[in-house]
C-alpha positions in Angstrom: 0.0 0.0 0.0 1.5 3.4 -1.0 2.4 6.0 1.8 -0.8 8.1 0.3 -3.0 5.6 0.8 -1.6 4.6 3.9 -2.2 8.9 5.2 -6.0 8.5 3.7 -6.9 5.5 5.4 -5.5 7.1 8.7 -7.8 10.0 8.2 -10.4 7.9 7.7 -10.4 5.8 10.5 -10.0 9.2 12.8 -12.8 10.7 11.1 -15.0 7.4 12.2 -13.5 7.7 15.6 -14.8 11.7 15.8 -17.6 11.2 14.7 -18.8 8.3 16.7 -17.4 10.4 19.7 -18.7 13.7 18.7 -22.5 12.1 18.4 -22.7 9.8 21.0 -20.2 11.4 23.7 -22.4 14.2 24.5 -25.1 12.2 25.1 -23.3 9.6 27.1 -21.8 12.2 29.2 -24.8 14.2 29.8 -27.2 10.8 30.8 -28.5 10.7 34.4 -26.0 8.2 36.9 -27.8 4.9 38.1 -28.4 4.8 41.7 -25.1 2.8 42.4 -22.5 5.3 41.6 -24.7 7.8 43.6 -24.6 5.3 46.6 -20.6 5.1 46.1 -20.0 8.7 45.7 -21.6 8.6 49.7 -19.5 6.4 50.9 -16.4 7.9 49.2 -17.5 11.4 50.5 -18.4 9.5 53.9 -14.3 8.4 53.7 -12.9 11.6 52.6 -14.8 13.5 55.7 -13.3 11.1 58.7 -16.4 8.4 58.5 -16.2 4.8 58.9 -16.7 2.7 55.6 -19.5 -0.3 56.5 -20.3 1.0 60.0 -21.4 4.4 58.8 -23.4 3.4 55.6 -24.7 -0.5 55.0 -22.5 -2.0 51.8 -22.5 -5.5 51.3 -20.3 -5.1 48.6 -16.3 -5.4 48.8 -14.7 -1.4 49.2 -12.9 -1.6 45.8 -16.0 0.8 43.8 -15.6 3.2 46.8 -11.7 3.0 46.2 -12.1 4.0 43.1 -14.9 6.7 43.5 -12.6 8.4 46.3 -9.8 8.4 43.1 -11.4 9.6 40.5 -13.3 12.4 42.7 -10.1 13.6 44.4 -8.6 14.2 40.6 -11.8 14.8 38.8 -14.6 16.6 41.0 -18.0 15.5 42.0 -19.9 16.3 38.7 -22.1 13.1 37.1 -20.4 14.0 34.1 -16.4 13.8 35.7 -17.7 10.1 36.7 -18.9 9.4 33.3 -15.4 10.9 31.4 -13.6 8.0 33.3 -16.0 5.3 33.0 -16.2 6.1 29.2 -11.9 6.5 29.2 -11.9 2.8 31.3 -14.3 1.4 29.3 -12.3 2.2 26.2 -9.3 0.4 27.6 -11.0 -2.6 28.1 -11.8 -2.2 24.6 -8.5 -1.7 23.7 -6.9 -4.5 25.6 -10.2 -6.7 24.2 -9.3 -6.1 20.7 -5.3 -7.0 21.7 -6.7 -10.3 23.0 -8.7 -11.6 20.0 -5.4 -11.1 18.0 -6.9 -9.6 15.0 -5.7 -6.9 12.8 -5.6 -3.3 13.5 -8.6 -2.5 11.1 -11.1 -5.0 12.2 -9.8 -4.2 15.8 -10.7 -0.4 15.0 -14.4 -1.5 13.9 -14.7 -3.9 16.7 -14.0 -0.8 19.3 -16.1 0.9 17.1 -19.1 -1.1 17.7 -18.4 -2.2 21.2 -18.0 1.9 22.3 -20.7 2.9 20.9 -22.9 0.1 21.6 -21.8 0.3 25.2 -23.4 3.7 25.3 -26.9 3.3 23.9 -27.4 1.1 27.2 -29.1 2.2 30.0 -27.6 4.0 32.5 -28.4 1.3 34.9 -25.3 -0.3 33.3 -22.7 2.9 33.6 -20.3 3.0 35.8 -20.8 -0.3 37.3 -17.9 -2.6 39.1 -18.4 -5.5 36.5 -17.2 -3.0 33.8 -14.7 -1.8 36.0 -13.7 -5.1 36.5 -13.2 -5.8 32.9 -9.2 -3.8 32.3 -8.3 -5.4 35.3 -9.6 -9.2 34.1 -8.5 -8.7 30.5 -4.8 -6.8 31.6 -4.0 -10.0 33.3 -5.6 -12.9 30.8 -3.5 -11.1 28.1 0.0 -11.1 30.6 -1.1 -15.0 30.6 -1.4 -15.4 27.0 2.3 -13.3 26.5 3.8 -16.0 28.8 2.2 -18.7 26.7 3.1 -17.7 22.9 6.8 -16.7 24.1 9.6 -18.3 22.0 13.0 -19.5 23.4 14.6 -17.6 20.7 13.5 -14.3 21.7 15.4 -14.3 25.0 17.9 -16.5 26.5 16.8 -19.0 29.9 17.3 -16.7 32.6 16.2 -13.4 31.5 13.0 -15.8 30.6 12.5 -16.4 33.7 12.9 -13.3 35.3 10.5 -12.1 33.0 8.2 -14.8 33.5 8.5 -14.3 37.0 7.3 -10.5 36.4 4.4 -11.0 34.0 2.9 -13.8 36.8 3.6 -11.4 39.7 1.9 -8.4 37.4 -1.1 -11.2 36.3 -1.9 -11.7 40.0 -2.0 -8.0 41.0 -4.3 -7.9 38.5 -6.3 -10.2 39.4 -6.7 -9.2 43.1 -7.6 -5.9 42.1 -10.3 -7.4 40.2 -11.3 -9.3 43.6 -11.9 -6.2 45.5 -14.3 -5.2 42.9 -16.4 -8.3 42.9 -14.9 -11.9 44.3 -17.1 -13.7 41.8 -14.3 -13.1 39.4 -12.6 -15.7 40.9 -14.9 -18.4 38.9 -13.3 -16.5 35.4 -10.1 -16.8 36.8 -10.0 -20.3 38.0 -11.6 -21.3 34.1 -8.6 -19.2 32.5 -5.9 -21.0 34.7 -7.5 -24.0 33.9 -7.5 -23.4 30.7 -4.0 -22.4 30.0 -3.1 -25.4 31.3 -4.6 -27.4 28.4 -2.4 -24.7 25.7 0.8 -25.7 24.1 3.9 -24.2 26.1 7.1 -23.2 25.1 9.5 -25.6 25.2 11.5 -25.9 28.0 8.5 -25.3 30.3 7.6 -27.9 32.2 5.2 -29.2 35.4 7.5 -27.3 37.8 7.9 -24.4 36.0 4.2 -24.1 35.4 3.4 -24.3 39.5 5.9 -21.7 39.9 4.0 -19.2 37.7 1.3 -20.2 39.4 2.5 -19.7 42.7 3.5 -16.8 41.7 -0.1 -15.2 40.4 -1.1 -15.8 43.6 1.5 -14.4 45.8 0.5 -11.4 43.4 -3.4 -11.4 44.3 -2.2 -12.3 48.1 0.1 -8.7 47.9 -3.3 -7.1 46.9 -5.2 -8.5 49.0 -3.2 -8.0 52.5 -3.3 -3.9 51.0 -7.2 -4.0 51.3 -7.1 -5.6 54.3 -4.5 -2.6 55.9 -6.5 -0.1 54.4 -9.8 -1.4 55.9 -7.5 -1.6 59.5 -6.1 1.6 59.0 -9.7 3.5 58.7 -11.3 1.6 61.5 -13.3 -0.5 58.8 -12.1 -4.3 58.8 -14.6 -4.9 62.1 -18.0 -3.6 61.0 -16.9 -5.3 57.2 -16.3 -8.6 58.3 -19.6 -8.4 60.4 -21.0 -7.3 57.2 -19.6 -10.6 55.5 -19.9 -13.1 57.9 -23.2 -11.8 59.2 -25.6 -9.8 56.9 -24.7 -11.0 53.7 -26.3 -14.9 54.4 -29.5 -13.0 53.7 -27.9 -10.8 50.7 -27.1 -14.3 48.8 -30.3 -15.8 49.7 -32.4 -12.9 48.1 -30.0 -13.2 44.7 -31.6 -17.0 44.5 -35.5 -16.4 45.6 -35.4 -13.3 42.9 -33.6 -15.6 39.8 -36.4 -16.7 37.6 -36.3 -17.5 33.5 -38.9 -14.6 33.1 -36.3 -12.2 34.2 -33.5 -13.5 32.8 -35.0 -13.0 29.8 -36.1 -9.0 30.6 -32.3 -8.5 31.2 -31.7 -9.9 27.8 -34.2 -8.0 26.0 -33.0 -4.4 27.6 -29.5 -5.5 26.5 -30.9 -6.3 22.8 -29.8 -6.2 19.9 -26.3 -6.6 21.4 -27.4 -9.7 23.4 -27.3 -11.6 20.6 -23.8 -12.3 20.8 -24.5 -15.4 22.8 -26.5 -17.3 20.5 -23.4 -17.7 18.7 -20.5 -17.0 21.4 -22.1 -19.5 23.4 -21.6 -22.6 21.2 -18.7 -21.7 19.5 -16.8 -21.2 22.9 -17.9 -24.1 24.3 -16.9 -26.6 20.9 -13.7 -24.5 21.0 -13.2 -26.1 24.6 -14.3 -29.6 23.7 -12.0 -30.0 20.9 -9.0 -28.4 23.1 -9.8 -30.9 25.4 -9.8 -33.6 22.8 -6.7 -32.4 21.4 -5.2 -32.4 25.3 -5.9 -35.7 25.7 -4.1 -36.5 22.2 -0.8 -35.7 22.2 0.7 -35.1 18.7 -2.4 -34.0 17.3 -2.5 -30.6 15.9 -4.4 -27.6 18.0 -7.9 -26.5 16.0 -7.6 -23.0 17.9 -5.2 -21.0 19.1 -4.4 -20.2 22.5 -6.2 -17.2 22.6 -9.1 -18.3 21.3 -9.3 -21.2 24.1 -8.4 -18.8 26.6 -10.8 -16.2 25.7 -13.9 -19.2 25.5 -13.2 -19.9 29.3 -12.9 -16.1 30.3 -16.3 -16.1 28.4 -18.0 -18.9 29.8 -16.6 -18.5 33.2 -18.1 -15.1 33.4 -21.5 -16.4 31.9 -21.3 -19.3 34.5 -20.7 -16.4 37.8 -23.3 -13.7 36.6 -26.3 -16.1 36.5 -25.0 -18.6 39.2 -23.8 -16.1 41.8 -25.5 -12.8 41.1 -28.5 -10.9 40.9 -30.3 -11.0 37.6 -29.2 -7.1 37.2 -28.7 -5.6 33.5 -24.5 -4.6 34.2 -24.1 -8.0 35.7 -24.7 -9.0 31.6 -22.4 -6.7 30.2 -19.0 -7.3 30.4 -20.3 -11.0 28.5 -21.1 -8.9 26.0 -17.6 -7.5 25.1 -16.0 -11.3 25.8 -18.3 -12.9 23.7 -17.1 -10.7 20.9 -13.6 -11.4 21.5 -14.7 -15.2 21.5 -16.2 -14.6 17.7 -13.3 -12.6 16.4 -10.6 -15.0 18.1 -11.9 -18.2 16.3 -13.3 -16.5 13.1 -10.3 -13.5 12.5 -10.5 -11.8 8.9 -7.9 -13.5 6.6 -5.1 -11.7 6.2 -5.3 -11.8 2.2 -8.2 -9.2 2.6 -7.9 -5.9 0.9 -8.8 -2.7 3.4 -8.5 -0.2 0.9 -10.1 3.6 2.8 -13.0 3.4 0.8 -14.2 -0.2 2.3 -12.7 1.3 6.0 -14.9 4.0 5.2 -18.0 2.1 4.3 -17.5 -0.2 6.9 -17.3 2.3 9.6 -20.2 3.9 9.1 -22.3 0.8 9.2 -20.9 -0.1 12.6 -22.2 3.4 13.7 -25.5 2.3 11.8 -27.1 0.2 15.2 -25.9 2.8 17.6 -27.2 5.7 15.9 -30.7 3.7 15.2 -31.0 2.9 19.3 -30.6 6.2 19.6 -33.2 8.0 17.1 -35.5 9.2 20.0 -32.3 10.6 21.8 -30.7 12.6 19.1 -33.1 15.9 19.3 -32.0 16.4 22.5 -28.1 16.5 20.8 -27.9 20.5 20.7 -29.0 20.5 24.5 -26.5 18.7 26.0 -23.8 21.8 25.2 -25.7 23.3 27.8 -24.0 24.9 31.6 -26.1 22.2 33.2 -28.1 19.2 32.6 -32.1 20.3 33.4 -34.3 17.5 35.0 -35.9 17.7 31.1 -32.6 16.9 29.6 -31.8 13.9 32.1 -35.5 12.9 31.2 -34.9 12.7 27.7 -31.8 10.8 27.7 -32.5 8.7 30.4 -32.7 4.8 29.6 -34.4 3.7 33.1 -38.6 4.7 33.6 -37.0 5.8 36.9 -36.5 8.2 38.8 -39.1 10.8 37.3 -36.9 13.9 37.0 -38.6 17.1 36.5 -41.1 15.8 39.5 -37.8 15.3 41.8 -36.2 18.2 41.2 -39.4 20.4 42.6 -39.1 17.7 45.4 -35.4 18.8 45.4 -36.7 22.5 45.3 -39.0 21.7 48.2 -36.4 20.5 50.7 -33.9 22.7 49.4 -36.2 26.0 50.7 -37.0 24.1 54.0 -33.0 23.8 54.4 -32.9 20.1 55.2 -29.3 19.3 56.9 -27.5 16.6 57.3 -29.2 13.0 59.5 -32.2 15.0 58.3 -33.7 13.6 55.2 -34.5 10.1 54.7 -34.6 8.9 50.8 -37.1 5.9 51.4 -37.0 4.1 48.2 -34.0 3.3 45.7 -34.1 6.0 42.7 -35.0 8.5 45.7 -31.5 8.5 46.8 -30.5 11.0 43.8 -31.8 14.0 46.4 -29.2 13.1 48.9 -25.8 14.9 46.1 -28.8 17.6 44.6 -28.9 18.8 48.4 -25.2 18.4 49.7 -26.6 16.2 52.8 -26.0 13.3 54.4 -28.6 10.2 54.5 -30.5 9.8 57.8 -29.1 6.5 58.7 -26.8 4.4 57.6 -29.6 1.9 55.1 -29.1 4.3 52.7 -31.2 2.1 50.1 -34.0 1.7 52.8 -36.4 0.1 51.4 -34.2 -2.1 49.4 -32.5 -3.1 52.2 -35.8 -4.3 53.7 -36.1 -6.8 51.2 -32.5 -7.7 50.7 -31.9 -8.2 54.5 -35.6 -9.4 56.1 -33.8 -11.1 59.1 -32.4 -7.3 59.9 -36.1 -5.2 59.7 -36.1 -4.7 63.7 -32.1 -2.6 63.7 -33.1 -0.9 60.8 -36.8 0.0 62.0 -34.8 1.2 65.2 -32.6 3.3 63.7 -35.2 4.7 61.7 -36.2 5.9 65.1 -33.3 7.0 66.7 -32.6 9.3 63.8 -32.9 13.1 63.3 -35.1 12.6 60.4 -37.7 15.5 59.8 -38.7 14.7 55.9 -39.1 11.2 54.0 -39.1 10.9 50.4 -41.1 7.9 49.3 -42.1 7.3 45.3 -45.4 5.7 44.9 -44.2 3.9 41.6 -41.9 2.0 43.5 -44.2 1.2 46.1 -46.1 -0.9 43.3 -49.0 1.6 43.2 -51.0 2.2 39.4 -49.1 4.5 37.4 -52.0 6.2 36.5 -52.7 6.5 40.3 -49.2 7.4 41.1 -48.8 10.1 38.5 -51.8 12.0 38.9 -50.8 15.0 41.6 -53.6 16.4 41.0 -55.4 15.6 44.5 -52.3 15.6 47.1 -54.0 12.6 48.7 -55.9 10.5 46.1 -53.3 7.7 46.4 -54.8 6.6 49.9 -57.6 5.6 48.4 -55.9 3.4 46.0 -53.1 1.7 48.1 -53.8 -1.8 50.3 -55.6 -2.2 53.1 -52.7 -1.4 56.2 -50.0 0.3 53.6 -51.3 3.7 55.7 -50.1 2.5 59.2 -46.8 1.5 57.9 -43.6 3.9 57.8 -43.3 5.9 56.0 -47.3 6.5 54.8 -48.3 6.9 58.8 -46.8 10.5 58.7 -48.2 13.8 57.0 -47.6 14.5 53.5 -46.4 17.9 53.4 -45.8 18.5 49.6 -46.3 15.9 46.3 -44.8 16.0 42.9 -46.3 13.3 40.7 -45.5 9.8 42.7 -43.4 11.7 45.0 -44.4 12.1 48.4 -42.5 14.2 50.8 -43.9 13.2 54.9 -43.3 15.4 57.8 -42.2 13.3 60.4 -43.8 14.4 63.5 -45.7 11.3 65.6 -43.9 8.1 66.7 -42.5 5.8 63.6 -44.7 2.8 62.7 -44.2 -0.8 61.5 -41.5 -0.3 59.3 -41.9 -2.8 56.6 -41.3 -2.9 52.4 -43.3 -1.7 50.1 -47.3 -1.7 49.5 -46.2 -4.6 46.9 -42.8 -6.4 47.7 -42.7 -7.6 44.3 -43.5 -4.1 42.7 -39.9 -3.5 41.7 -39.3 -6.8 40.2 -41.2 -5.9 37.1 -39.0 -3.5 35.9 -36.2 -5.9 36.8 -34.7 -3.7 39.9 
């Protein structure tokens, strides 16, 4: 290819870059946060003012999201949108290291990132800065150490420097990995498949049983380094007590709700909201697995020739491993699904690479581009009119409504809920946001929650055994408003969004919903299914919602 040719086909594939970036960044950047980075950015501020991780605030999660909320806000600020730049940056080297990993060339690599990017932001923002994406550089940094170890060549470097380098990448690879932990420990069950895995891959000659368990022993020692730092840092801020209560304790009742909510009806909600790019797995699915079955057969063989490359048998048990965590250990949440999707791409374009014999001349980069931008843009037809607004100082409740993916929270009614509290000058331990997509009012007002169950109601459901401390503590608080949202509470949209009589949603909720907490104290202001209540008599029952089920039908 001629050095013009070479200069056009690099403007072109900058010019597909800019323009996916220049239509779909503002709109990423400028989309409402889930309620999970809002319940992070608490605890990190809860950290970065003297507070005390797990005792102060209820997390039955491992610290490593706060850890890196309390990074990215010391550099970035506490805007949505500084949250969003990195997840969009992170996200992007996962991408990058994805597209290193499948081994294909840089062109199709370029359309791959392309489609993966972009695709990534057309989904909700339910699935934004989430720990399973986060998880993903970490996870896909150390498989690719793992594969670097496993294609080396005794010609490249002599025995000892070999070693020593060896020696590095498996100490890097389990660093890696125990970073990852901290994030979520189901990623142990991808680990343990890749391991496993690599152990079925030609090696390098020279490297035998004993070498291999050294490696090994190694990658550990690496997550065991990384681990023994969490464990200081939780010592050093007075947290390693009240966490280990929290994981010896609390969470029994955590993992029991993860298997009384799985069901095949939601299962395959989550797929639909992650559609069209969901479809991966009708064909990652089969084609990683008879990747693995012929590996195996080849294993057990010796002599015969491999089918698949290393990378390709690698990348099926990352694949499947993760499929095999996120429905056996989680909850059926949408960003549980989504780092599958990238690795079941990788899968595809491991085993089925475009021959190198193919012509990429800039007109077919060009074309080809474009209709990789062609799903993302079509996801996002009834988002693009709000383009122009997102340029704006700030983002308006009506510009977070029309880019939001979730039918929750409702955003022009919260912020006059916001503007409510705001003009009453709610404090700190004063305001209680009782159900989950309430908990956006605690950053709009600068204030702390008034306990430490944070996602109240949610945590009467995911911890039944613990109703009686958190019904107490409800009480022992300096609470003087509650925000409650009557479309969580299971009530009839039509009901819940009709403000138009301040109190026509007693008549229409069950039979003792009005003697629980929080629907036993005054309403003192309502914006569509918001309900602000004046605390002023003695707290009642405190129990979930008027339906317990009500949130499982938008798969929350």
């Amino acid at each position: 290819m001629s050095s013009r040719s070479v200069t056009l086909e690099r403007l072109v594939a900058w010019a597909i870059v800019a323009g996916g970036l220049l239509l779909h960044g503002p709109l990423f950047l400028r989309s409402p946060l889930g309620p999970d980075p809002v319940m992070y950015d608490l605890q990190a501020q809860l950290v970065r003012d003297g507070g005390t991780l797990y005792r102060d605030i209820l997390e039955p999660n491992l610290p490593g999201a706060v850890w890196l909320h309390l990074l990215v806000r010391s550099v970035a600020g506490w805007s949505s949108e500084a949250l969003r730049v990195f997840d969009l940056l992170w996200f992007g080297v996962a991408v990058w290291l994805a597209v290193r990993l499948a081994g294909c060339d840089r062109r199709t690599g370029l359309l791959v990132a392309i489609v993966l990017a972009t695709g990534y932001s057309t989904l909700s923002e339910w699935c934004h800065c989430q720990r399973d994406v986060w998880m993903l550089p970490f996870v896909l940094g150390a498989v690719s150490l793992r594969i670097r170890r496993l294609e080396a060549h005794d010609a490249h470097e002599g025995g000892l420097a070999r070693l020593r380098h060896g020696i590095g990448s498996a100490l890097a690879e389990g660093l890696l990995w125990g970073a990852a932990v901290w994030l979520k420990p189901h990623v142990v069950v991808p680990a343990v498949c890749v391991i496993v895995a690599s152990w079925c891959v030609p090696r390098p000659s020279g490297v035998k049983g004993r070498r291999i368990l050294t490696d090994e022993a190694v990658v550990i020692l690496g997550g065991s380094l990384v681990g023994l730092a969490g464990i200081a840092w939780l010592i050093e801020h007075n947290a390693w007590t009240p966490f280990w209560s929290i994981l010896t304790e609390w969470n029994r009742d955590y993992v029991a709700a993860s298997g009384n909510r799985w069901s095949w009806a939601r299962l395959w909600s989550v797929q639909e909201r992650l559609a069209p790019w969901s479809l991966v797995h009708v064909v990652a699915i089969p084609v990683s697995m008879a990747v693995l079955w012929r590996q195996l057969k080849v294993s057990a063989k010796p002599g015969v020739a491999a089918s698949h490359s290393s990378r390709a048998v690698i990348a099926s048990a990352l694949y499947l491993g993760w499929i095999a965590q996120s429905l056996l250990l989680q909850h059926l949440f949408d960003y549980v699904h989504v780092p599958a999707l990238v690795l079941g791409a990788v899968v595809l374009i491991s085993v089925w690479a475009i021959p190198s014999e193919w012509e990429w001349s800039p007109t077919r980069l060009a074309l080809a581009g474009a209709l990789c931008l062609v799903p993302s843009f079509a996801l996002r037809s009834d988002q693009l009119a709000a383009w122009p607004r997102c340029f704006g100082r700030e983002a308006s409740p009506g510009l977070r409504a029309a880019l939001a993916r979730l039918p929750l929270p409702e955003w022009t009614h919260l912020a006059r809920v916001e503007g409510f509290l705001r003009d009453h000058r709610v404090a700190d331990g004063e305001l209680t946001a009782y159900h989950t997509h309430t908990i956006h009012v605690y950053p709009a007002l600068q204030v702390r929650p008034s306990t430490r169950y944070v996602f109240t109601e949610t945590h009467l459901r995911l911890f039944p055994g613990r109703s009686g401390e958190i019904a107490e503590a409800l009480r022992d608080s300096r609470q003087r408003y509650v925000v409650s949202d009557l479309l969580e509470a299971g009530l009839d949209p039509a009901v819940a969004l009709d403000d138009s009589q301040v109190e026509n949603w007693r008549f229409a909720c069950p039979r003792g919903a009005l003697n629980s907490f929080p629907y036993d104290q005054p309403v003192v202001f309502r914006s569509g299914p918001y309900l602000v209540h004046e605390v002023t008599g003695p707290v009642g029952p405190v129990e979930t919602a008027f339906f317990p089920l009500a949130a499982e039908s938008a798969g929350l």
